[in-house]
C-alpha positions in Angstrom: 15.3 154.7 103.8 18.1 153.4 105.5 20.6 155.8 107.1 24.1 154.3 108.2 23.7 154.8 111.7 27.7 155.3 112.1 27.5 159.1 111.0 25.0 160.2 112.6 26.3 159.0 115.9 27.4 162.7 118.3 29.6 163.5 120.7 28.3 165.8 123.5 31.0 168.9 124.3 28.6 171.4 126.4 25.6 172.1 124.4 27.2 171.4 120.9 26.8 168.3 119.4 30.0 167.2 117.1 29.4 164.4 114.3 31.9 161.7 114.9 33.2 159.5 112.0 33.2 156.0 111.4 36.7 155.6 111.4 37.0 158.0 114.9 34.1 155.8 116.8 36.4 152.4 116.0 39.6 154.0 117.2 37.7 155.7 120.2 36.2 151.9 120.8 39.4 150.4 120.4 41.4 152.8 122.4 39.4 151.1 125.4 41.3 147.6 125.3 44.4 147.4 126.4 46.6 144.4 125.3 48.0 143.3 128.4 44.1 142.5 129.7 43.6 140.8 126.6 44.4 137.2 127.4 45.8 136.8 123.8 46.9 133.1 123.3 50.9 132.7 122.7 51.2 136.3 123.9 52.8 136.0 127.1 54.1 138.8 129.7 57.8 138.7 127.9 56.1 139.3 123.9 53.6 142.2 125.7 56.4 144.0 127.2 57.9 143.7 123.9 54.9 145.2 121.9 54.7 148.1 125.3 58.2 149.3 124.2 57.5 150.0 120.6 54.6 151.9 121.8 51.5 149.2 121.3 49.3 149.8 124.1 45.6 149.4 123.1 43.9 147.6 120.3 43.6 151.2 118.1 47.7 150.9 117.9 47.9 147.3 116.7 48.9 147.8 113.0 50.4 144.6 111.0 53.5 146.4 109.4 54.2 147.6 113.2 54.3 144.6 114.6 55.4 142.2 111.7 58.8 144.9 112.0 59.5 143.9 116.1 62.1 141.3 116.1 61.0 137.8 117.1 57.8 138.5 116.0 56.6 136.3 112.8 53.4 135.8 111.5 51.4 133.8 114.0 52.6 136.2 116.9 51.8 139.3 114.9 48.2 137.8 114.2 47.2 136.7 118.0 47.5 141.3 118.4 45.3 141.8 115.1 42.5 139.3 116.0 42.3 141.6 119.3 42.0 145.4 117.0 39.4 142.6 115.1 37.4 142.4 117.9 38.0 138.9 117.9 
């Protein structure tokens, strides 16, 4: 039988052992990219300092209607940031 391997993934704290969702291991995993390290194409030092002021800072804050709302930023700018919370 086939058990999705996502919930039964565990976070150590001392000797208990707390089940960690789906949803919590992506945003833990995405929490680790930041976007200036990225290397995102058309995104350049002026558009990430841009995205740092309305608070985007890692790949697990990059949400469309966030970013489609920052001036200057249409839809091929506000896609380069999404292919990154992709994984892409």
């Amino acid at each position: 039988m086939a058990v999705a391997v996502a919930f039964h993934l565990t976070v150590c704290a001392g000797s208990l052992a707390k089940p960690v969702s789906e949803s919590q291991q992506r945003l833990m995993y995405l929490e680790q990219f930041r976007i200036e390290d990225a290397g995102l194409s058309n995104i350049g030092a002026a558009c990430i300092a841009v995205l740092l002021s309305w608070g985007v800072e890692t790949a697990a804050e990059i949400e469309e209607a966030k970013i489609i709302g920052i001036l200057g930023f249409g839809r091929n700018l506000t896609e380069r940031p999404r292919q990154l919370a992709r994984g892409a």
